[in-house]
Backbone as CSV, one residue per row, in Angstrom:
resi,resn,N_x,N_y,N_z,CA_x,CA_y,CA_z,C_x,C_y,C_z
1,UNK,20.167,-33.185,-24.338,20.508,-31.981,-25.034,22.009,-31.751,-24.908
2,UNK,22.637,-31.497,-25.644,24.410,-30.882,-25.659,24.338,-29.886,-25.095
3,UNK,25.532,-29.917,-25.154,26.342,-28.330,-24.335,26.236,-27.499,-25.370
4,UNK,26.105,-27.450,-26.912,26.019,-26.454,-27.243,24.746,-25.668,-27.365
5,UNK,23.839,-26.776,-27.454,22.563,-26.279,-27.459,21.592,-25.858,-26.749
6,UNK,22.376,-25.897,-25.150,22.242,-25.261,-23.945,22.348,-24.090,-24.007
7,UNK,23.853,-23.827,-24.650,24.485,-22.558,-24.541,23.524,-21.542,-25.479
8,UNK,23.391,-21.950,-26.813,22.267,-21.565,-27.456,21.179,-20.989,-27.352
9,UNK,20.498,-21.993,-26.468,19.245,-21.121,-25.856,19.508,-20.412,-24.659
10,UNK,20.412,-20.298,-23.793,20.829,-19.640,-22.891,20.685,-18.244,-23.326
11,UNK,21.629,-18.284,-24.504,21.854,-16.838,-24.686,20.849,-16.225,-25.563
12,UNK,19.932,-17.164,-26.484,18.843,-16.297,-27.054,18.094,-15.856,-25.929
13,UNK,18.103,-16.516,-24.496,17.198,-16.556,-23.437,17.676,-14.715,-23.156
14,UNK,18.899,-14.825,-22.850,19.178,-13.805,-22.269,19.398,-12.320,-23.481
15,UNK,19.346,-12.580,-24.401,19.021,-11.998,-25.579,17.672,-10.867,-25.618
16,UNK,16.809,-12.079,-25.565,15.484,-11.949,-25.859,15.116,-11.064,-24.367
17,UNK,15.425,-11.388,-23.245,15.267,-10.509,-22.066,15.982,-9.094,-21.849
18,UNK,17.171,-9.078,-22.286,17.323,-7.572,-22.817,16.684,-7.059,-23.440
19,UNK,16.059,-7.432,-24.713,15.526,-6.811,-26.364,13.976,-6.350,-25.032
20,UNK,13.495,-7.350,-24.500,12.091,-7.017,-23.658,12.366,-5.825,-22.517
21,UNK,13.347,-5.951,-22.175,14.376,-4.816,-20.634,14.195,-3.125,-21.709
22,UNK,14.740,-3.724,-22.474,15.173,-2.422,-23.303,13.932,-1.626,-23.619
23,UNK,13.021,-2.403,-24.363,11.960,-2.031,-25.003,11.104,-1.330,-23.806
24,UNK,10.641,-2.292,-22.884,10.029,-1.770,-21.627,10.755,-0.228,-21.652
25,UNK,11.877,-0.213,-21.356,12.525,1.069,-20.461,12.088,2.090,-21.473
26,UNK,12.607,2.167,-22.760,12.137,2.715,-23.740,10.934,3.541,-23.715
27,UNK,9.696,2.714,-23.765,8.207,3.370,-23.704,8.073,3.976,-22.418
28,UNK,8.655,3.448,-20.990,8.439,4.359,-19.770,9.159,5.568,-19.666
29,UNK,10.097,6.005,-20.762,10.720,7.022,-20.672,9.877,8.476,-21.462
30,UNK,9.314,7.622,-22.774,8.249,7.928,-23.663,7.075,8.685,-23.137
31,UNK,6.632,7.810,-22.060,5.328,8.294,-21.854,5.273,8.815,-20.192
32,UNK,6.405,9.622,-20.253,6.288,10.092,-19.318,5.778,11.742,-18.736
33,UNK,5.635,12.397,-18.041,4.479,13.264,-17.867,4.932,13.650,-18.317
34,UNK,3.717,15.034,-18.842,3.834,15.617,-20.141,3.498,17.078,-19.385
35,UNK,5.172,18.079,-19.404,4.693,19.175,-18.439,5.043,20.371,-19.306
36,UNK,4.285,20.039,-20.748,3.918,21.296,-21.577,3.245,21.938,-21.783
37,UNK,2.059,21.159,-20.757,0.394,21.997,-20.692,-0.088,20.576,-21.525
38,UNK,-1.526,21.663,-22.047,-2.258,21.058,-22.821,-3.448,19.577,-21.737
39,UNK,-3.993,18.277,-21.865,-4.933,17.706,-21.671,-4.294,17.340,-19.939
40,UNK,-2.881,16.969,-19.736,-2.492,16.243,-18.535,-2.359,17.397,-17.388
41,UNK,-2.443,18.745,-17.860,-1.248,19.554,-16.930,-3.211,20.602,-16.487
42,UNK,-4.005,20.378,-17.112,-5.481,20.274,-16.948,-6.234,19.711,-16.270
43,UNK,-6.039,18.683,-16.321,-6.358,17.425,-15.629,-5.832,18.017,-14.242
44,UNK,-4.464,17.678,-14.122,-3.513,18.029,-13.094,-4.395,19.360,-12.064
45,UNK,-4.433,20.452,-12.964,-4.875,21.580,-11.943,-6.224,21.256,-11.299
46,UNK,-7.061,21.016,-12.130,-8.636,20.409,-11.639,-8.284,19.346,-10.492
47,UNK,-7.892,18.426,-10.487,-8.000,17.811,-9.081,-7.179,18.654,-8.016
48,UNK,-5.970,19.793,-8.246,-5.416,20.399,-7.396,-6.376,21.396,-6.719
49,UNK,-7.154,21.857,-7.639,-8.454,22.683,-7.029,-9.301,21.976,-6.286
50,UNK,-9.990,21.039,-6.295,-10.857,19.980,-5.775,-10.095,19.326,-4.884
51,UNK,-8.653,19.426,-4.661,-9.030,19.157,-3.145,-8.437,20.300,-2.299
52,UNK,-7.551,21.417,-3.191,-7.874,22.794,-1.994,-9.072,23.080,-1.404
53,UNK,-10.195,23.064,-2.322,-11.845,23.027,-1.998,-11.923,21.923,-0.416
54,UNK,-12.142,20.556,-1.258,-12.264,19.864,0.431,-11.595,20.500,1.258
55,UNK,-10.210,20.702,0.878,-9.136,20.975,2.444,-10.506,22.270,3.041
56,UNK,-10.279,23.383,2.534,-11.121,24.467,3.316,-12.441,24.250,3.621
57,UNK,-13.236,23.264,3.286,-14.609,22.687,4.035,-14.079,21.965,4.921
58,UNK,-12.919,20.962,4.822,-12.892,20.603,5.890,-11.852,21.229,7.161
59,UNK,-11.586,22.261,7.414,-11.170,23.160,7.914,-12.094,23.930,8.939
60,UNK,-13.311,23.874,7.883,-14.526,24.794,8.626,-15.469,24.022,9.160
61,UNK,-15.574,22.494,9.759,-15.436,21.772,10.421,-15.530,21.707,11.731
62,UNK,-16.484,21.968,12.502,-15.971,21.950,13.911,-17.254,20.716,14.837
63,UNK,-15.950,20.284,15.573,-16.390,19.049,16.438,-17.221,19.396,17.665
64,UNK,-18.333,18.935,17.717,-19.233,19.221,19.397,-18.875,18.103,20.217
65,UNK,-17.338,18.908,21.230,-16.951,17.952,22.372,-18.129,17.669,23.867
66,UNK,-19.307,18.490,23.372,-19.763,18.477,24.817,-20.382,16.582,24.984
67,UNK,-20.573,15.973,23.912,-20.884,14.886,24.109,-19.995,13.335,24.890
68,UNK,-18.785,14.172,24.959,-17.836,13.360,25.551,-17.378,14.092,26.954
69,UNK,-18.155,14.680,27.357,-18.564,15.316,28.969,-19.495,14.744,29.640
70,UNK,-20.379,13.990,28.797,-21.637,13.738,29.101,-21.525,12.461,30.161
71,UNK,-22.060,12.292,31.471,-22.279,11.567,31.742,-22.668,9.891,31.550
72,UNK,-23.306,9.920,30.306,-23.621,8.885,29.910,-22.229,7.804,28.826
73,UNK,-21.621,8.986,28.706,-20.114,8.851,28.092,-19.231,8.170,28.686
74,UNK,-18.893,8.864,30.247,-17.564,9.292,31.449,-17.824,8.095,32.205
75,UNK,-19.443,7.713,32.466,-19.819,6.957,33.573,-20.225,5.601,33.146
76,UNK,-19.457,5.189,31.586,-19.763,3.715,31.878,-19.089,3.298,32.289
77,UNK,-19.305,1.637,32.655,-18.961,0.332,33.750,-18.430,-0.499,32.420
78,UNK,-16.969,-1.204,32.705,-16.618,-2.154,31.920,-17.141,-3.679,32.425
79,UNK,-18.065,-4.443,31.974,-18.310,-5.845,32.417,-17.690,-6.640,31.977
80,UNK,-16.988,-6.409,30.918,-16.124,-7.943,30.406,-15.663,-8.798,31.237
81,UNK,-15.476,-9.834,31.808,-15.016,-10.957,32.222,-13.523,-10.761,32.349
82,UNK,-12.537,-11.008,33.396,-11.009,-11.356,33.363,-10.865,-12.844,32.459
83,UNK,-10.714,-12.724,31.951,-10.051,-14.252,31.287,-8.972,-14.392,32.059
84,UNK,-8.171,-13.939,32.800,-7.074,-14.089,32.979,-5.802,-14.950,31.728
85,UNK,-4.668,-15.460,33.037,-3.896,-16.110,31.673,-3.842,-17.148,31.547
86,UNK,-3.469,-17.884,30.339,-3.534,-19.103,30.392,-2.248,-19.464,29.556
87,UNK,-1.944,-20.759,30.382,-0.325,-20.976,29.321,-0.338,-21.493,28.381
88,UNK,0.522,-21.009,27.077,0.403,-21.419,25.855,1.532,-21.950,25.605
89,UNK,1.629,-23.151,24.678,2.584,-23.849,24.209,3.041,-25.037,25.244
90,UNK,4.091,-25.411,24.944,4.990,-26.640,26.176,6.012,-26.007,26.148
91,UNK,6.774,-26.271,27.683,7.425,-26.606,28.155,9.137,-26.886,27.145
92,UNK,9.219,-27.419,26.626,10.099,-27.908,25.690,9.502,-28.285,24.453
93,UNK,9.734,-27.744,23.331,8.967,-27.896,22.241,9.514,-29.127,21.102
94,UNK,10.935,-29.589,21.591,11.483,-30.441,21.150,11.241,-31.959,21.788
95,UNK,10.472,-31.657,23.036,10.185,-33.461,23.608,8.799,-33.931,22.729
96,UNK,8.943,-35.377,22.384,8.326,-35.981,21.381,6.685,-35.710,22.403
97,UNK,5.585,-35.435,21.244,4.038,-35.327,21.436,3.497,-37.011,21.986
98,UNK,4.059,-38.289,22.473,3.789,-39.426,22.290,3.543,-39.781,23.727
């Protein structure tokens, strides 16, 4: 291929990726929220209500700590095994495996 026809598609390359840059930016500017009312700003309040709702159920919420008093709680025994340690890797990681 020549040098000019490098250059050629180079720049339709970089052409064509602006015209796509542009366009993109374009429609995200477009469709951006819509805070005149009407279907989005509706939407919007309904889930703002639904979860003030949860928040105050879960508010009214209350935890029964007496189960973590309980003996059967306080007074278990850990059995797991010590593995202790064991050494990992070598010594020099650069002396040949042979």
């Amino acid at each position: 291929m020549s040098n000019t026809m490098k250059n050629t598609l180079v720049f339709l390359g970089v052409i064509s990726l602006a015209y796509f840059g542009y366009t993109l930016q374009t429609q995200n500017m477009t469709d951006g929220l819509n805070f005149s009312g009407g279907e989005a700003s509706a939407t919007a309040y309904e889930r703002t209500q639904s979860f003030i709702q949860y928040q105050a159920e879960l508010s009214k919420v209350t935890l029964n700590q007496e189960v973590f008093r309980d003996s059967a709680f306080t007074g278990r025994v850990n059995y797991s095994p010590d593995l202790g340690e064991e050494k990992v890797g070598k010594n020099n990681p650069f002396l040949p495996t042979f």
